[in-house]
N, C-alpha and C positions, 0 to 999 in steps of 0.2 A: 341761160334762162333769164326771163326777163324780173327786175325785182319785184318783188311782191310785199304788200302791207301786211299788218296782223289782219285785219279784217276781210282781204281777200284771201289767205291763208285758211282763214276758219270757216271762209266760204265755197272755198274748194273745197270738203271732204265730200265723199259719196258713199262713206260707210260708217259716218257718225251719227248716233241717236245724240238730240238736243244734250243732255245730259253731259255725254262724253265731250260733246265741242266744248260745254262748258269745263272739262278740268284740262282740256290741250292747254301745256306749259309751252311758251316756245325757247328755246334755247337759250341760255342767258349770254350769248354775245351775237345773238342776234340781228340786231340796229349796225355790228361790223359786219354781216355776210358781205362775199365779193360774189354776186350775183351772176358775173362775167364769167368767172370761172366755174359755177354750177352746170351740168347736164341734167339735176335733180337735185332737190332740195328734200334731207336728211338726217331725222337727229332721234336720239333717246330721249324719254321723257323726263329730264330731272328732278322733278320728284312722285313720279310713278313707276316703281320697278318692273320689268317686265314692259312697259312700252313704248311704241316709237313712232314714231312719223313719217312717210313717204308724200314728194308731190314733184309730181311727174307733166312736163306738159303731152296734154295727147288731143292732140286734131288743133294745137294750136292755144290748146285752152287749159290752165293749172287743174289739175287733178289731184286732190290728196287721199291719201289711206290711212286710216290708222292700223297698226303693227303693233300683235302679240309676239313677246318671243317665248321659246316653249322653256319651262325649268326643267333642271336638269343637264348631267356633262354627257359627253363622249367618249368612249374609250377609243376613238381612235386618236393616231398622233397627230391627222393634218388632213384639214376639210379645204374644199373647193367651192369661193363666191358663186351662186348661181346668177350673182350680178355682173360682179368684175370680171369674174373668171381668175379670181388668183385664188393662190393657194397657201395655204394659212396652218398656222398651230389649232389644233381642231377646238378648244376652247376660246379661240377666236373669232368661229363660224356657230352662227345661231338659224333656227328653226324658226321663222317667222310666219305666221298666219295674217289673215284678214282677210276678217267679215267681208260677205261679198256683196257688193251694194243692190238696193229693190229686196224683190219679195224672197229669193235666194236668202239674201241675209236674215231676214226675220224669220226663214227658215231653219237656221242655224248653219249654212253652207256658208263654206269659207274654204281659201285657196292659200298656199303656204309655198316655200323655198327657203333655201340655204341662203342666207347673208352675212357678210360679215357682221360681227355682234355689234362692233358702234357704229354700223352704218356711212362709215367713211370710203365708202367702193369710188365716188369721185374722186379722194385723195390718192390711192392706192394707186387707181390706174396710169395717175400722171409720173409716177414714181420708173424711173429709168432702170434699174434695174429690179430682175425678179425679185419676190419674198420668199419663193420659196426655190431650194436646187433643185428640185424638178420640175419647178416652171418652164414655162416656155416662152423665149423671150421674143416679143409682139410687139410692134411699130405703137404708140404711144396714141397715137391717132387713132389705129383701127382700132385699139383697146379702150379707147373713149367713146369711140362709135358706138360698139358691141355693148358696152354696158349703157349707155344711152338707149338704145333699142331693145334690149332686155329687162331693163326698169319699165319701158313703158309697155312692154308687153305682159311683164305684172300686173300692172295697175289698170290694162285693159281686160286683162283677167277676173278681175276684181267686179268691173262692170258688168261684165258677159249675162244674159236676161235681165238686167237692170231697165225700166220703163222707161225710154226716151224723154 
């Protein structure tokens, strides 16, 4: 991913009202991202509970999201990234929404999927072995790939009748 400023960061979203761009925190080691090793750019809001940040390139060009995650636990033992594709202790998988950008969104429509809860699906995936034993173990590549094309399949979700 190519790096990005604060100010093209906050000009990428396409699902934030004025309001919310104004409380986006961005990550406090921010200024150290390794931009190189990004497929997406990814963080919790530290000091907003409950929300997160997505930005995605799609057609070339940064796209961000902002990300609810939903409260509340799981009873199950172990959830599956619908990013990464790993598989997790299930309180480590969260419920994320977001508003869908245009007239959708100010309609209250909004599109959601399984994430890991901090948002570290680029970490995870370069990680050599599974997290979990019933993972299944996948070339490091193509699991970078998959989660690269499924972030951005997200975030084109997000736009779908959004006004060109």
């Amino acid at each position: 991913m190519r790096p990005l400023t604060e100010n093209e960061i906050r000009d990428a979203f396409v699902n934030a009202a004025p309001d919310e761009l104004r409380l986006v925190a961005l990550p406090l080691d921010f200024v150290l991202t390794d931009w190189d090793h990004l497929d997406f750019f990814a963080w919790r809001d530290p000091r907003t509970r409950g929300r997160g940040y997505l930005i995605a390139e799609v057609e070339g060009e940064p796209t961000a999201v902002v990300l609810r995650a939903a409260d509340g636990t799981s009873r199950a033992r172990s959830a599956m990234c619908n990013l990464c594709h790993t598989m997790q202790p299930a309180d480590q998988v969260a419920l994320f929404t977001a508003r869908k950008a245009g007239t959708g969104g100010t309609h209250g429509d909004s599109v959601g999927t399984y994430i890991c809860s901090d948002l570290s699906c680029h970490e995870n995936v370069r990680l050599a072995a599974p997290l979990a034993p019933s993972e299944l173990r996948a070339s490091v590549d193509r699991k970078i790939d998959g989660t690269r094309r499924r972030t951005e399949a997200f975030v084109e979700r997000v736009l779908e009748g959004a006004a060109a």
